[in-house]
KEMAR-295343 format. One line per 8 residues: number of its first residue (from 0); their letters; for each residue x, y, z of N, C-alpha, C, O, CB. Coordinates in steps of 0.001 Angstrom, whole numbers, plus 500000, padded with zeros to 6 digits. Each point is the difference from the previous one (the first is absolute). Glycine has a CB too. Example, Ala and Ser with C-alpha at 12.3 -4.5 7.8 and 13.67 -1.06 7.14 Angstrom:
REM KEMAR-295343
0	AS	513190,494310,507800,499110,501190,500000,500900,501200,500000,501036,499981,500665,497072,498846,500581  501542,502223,498034,500820,501190,500060,499230,501090,500730,500509,501108,500169,500675,498264,497686
***
This chain:
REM KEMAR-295343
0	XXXXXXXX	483752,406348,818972,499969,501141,500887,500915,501150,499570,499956,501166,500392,499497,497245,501404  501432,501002,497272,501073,501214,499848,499539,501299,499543,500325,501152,500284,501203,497209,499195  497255,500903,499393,499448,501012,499064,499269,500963,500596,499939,501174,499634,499997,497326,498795  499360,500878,502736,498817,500933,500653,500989,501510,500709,499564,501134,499804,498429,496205,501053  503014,502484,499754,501167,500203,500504,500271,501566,498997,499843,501195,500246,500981,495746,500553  499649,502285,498014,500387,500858,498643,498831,501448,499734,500282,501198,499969,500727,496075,498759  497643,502052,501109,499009,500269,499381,499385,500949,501343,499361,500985,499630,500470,496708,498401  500258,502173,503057,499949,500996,501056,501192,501414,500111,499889,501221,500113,499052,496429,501050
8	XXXXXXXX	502015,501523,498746,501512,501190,499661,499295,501189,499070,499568,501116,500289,502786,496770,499415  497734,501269,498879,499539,500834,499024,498738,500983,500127,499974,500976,499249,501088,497230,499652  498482,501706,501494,498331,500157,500628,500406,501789,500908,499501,501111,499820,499499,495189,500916  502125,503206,500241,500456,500670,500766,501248,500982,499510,500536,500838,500726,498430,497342,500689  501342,501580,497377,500689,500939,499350,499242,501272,499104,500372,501170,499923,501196,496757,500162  497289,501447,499296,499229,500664,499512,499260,501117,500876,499833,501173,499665,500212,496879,498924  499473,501229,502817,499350,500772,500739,500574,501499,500153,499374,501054,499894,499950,496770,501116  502224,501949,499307,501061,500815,500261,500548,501326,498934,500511,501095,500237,499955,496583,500993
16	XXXXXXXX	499210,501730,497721,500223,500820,498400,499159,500501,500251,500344,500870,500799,500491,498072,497438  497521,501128,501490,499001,500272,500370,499751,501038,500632,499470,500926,499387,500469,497315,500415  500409,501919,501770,500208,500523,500488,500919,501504,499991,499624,501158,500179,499508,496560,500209  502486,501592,499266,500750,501216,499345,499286,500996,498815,500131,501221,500091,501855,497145,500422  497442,501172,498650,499372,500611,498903,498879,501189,500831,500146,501211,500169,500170,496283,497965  498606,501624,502254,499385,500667,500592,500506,501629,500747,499760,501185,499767,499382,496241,500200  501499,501963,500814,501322,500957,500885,500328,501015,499171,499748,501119,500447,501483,497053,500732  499324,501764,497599,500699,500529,499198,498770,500871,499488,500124,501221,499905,501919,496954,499694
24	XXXXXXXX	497003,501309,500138,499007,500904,498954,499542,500940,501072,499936,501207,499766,499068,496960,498291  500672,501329,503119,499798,501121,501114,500390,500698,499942,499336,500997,499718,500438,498318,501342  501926,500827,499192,501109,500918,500307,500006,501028,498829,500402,501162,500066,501028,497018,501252  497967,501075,497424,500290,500918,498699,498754,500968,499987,500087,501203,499755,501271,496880,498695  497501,501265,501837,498791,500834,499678,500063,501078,501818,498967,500636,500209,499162,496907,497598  502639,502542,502954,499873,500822,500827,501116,501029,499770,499689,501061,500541,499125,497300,500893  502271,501689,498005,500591,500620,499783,499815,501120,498436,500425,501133,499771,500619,496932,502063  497999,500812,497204,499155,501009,498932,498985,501187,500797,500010,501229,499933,499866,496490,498221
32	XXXXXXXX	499430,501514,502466,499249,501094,501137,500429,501340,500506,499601,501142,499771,499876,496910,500957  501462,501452,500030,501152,500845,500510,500002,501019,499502,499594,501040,500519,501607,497535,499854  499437,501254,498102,500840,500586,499008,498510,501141,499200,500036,501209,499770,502350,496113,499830  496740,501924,500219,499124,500997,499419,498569,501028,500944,498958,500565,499669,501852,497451,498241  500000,501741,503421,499442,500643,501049,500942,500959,500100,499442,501071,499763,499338,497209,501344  502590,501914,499168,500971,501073,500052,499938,500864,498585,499905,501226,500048,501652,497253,501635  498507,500767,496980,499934,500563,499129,498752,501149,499582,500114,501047,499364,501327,496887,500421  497227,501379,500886,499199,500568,500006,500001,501681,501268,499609,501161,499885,499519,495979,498950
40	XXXXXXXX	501305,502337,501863,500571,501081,500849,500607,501114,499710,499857,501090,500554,500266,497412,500386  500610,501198,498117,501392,501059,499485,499285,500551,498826,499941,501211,499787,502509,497375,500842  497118,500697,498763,499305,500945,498491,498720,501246,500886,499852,501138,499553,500143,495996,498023  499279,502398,503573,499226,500534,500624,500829,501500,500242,499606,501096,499602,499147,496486,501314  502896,502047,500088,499931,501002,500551,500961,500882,499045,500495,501045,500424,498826,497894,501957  500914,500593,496322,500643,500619,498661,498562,501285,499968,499993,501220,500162,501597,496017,498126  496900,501359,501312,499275,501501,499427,499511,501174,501207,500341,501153,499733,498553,497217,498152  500477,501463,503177,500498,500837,501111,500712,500994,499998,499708,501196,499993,500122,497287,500699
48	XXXXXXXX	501380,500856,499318,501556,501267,499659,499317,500767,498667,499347,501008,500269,503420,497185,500391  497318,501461,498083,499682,500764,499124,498664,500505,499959,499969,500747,499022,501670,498235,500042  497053,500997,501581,499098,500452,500262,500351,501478,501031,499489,501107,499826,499412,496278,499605  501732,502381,501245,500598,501113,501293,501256,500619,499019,500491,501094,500276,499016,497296,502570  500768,501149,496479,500811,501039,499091,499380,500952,499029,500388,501154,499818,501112,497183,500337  497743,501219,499383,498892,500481,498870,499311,501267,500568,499982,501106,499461,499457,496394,499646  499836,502051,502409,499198,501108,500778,500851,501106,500545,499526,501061,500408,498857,497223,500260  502687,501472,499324,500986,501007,500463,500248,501001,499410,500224,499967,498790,500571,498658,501953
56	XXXXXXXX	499233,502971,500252,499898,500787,498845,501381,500711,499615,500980,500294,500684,496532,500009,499928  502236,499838,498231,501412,500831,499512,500441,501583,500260,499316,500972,499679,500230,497401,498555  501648,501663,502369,500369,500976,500450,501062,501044,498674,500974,499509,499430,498627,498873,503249  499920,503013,497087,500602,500585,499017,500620,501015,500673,499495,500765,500821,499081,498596,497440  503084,500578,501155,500650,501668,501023,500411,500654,498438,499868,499573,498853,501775,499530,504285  498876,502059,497408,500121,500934,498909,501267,500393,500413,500455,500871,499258,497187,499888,500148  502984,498969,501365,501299,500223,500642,501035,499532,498830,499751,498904,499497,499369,500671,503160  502000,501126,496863,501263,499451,498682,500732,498959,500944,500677,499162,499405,500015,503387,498925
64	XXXXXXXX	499265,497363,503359,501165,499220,500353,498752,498175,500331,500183,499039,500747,502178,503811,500750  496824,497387,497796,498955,498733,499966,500347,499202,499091,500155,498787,500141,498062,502282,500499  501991,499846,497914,500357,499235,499207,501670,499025,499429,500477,499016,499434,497347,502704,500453  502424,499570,500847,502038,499092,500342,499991,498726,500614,500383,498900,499601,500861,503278,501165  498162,498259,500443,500261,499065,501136,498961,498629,500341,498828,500368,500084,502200,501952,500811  499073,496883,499218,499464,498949,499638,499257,500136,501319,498771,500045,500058,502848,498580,498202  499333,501450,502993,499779,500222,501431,498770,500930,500429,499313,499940,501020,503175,499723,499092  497456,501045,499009,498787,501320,500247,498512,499384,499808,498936,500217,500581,502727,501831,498275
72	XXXXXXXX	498746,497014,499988,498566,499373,500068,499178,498998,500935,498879,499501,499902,501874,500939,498159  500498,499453,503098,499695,498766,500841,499697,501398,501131,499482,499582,501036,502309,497512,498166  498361,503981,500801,499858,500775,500787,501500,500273,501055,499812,500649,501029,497444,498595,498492  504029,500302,500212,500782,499874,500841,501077,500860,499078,500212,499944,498789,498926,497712,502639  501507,503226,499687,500897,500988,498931,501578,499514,500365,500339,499486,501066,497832,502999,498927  502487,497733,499145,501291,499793,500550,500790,500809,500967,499308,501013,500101,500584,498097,498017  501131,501051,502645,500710,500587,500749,500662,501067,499141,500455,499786,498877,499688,498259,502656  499869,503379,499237,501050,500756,499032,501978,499586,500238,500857,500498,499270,496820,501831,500940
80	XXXXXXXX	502626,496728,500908,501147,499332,499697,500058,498838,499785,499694,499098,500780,500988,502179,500134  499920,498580,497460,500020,499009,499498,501256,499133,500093,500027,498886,499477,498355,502255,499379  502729,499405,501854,501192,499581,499998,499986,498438,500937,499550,499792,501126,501379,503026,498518  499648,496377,499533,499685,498862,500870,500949,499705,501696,501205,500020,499747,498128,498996,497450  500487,500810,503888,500875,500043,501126,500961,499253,499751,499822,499013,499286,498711,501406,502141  502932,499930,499200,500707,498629,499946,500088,499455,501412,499580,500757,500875,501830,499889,497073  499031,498252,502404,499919,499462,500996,501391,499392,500026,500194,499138,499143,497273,500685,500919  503418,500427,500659,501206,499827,500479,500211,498750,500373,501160,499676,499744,498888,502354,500811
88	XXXXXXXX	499327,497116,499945,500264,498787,500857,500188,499138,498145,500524,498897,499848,497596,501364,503497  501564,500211,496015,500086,499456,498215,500867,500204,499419,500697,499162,499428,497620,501086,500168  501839,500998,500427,501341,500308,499240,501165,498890,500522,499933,499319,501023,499432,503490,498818  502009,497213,498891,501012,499194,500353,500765,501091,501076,499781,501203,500143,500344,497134,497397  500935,500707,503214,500893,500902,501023,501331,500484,498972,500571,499176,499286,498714,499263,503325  501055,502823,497428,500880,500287,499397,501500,499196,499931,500756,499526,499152,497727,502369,501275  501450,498232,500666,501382,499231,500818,500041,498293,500253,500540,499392,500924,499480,502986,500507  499341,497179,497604,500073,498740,499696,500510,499886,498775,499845,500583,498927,498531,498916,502418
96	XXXXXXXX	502570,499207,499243,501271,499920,498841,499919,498125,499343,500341,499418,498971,501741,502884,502774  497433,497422,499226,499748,498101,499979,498701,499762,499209,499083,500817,499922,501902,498572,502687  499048,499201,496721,498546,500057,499877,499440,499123,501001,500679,499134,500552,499387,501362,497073  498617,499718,502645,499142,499856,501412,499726,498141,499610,500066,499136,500873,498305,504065,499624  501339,496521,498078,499324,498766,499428,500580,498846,500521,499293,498993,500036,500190,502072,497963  501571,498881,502380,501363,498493,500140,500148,500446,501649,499907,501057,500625,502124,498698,496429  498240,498877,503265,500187,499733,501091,501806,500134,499752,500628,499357,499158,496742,499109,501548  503241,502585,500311,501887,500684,499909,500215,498550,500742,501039,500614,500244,499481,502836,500242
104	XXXXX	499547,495416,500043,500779,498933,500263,500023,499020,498873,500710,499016,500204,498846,501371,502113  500027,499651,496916,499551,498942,498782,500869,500421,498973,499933,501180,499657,497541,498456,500807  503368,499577,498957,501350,500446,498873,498823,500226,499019,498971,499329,499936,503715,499032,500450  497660,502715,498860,499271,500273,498413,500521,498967,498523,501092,499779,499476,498882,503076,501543  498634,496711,498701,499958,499260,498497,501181,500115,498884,499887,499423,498919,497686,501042,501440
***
């Protein structure tokens, strides 16, 4: 009887491998799927994009500040003040004499 015992085990290990494999090839061939369904997607909406780029028509200015300005060609001009703002709450305080980094109860290194 032992053997029948054994020879059922085994039986039942195999079933189990079997199974995992199976499992496994599933999991693999759905995730190939997956993968060449999105991919297929993206090359789609690549040629699209470059189809709608192609039909688009080109705009020519004759303007000298077109060719400087990179901005002109997007249609957006720059500001005539270029000075950058400062913002005070940034700047350091004059009247600081400590440094801010260390905690003042803690003896220094």
């Amino acid at each position: 009887m032992p053997q029948r015992n054994d020879l059922r085990a085994h039986r039942e290990e195999l079933q189990r491998v079997q199974i995992g494999l199976v499992g496994l090839a599933a999991v693999l061939l759905i995730v190939t799927l997956a993968n060449l369904v999105v991919q297929k997607v993206r090359t789609e909406a690549i040629d699209a994009t470059a189809a709608a780029e192609a039909i688009k028509p080109v705009q020519v200015s004759n303007s000298p500040a077109a060719d400087n300005e990179p901005l002109a060609d997007l249609g957006v001009t720059p500001t005539a003040d270029t000075a950058a703002p400062s913002v005070p709450d940034l700047e350091p305080d004059p009247r600081l004499r400590e440094r801010m980094d260390r905690d003042p109860n803690q003896p220094a290194n």
